[in-house]
N, C-alpha and C positions, 0 to 999 in steps of 0.2 A: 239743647236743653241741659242746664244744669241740675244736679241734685245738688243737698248737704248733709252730713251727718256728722255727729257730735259723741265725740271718744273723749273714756277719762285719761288720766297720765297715765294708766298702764295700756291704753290702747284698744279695751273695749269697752265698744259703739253702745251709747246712753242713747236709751229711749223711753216716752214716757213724760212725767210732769215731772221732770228734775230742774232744779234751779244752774244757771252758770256757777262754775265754779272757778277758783286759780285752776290755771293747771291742766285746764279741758284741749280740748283741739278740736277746732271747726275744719270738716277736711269739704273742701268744692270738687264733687265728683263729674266726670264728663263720660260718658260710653263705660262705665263702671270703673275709669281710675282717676285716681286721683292728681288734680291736674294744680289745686296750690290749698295751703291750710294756714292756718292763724291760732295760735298758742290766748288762751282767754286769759288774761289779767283783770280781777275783778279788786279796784284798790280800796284794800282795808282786810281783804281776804285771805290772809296768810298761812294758812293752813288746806286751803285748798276744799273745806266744805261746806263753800258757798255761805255759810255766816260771817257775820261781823261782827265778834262779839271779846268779851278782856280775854278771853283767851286767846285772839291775834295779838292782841299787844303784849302779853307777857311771852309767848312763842317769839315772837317778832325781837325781846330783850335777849332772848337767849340764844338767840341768832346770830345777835349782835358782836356778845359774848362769847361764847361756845360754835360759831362759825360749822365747824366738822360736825359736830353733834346732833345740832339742829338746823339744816335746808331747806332752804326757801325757795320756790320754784322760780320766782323770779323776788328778787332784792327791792323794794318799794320807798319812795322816797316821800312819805305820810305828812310830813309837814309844809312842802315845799320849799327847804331851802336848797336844793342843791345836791346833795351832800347825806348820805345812807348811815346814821346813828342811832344812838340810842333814842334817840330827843324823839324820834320818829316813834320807837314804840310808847315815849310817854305820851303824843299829842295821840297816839291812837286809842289808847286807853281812855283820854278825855273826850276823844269823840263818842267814845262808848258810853260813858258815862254823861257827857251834855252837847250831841249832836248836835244841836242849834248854835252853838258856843263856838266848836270846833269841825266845823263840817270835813268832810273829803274831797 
């Protein structure tokens, strides 16, 4: 029988009514260890606290930009072409503003 338990990026175990967030870790426990895990990428979530909201896309421009400054747990490619730019934080900003328009 398996368990699971669900860790932030610093490694302590969330429990409770929390939403997924970037950045989490689903760990599959077997006889209390841990036997494989899975890094949560939730897309449009770049910040790691489970919203999606202009504040991913303007984090997401300065990321872009300023690289060292501002990290990304993982690098998200928001508009689908391909290819990790800026374009990706302006399409995420329009999703936040006309989701139906610009979905994820």
């Amino acid at each position: 029988k398996y368990e699971y338990a669900l860790y932030d990026k610093d490694g302590n175990e969330i429990t409770g009514d929390n939403r997924l967030a970037t950045g989490q870790v689903i760990k599959k426990i077997e006889n209390g260890e841990v036997v494989d895990e899975v890094t949560v990428v939730v897309e449009g979530d770049i910040d790691g606290d489970s919203e999606i909201i202009s504040d991913d896309a303007v984090y997401l421009l300065r990321n872009t930009l300023l690289g060292d400054e501002y990290g990304v747990v993982f690098e998200q490619d928001i508009n689908g072409d391909g290819v990790y730019t800026s374009d990706d934080a302006v399409y995420l900003l329009r999703h936040t503003l006309l989701p139906d328009l610009y979905p994820l």
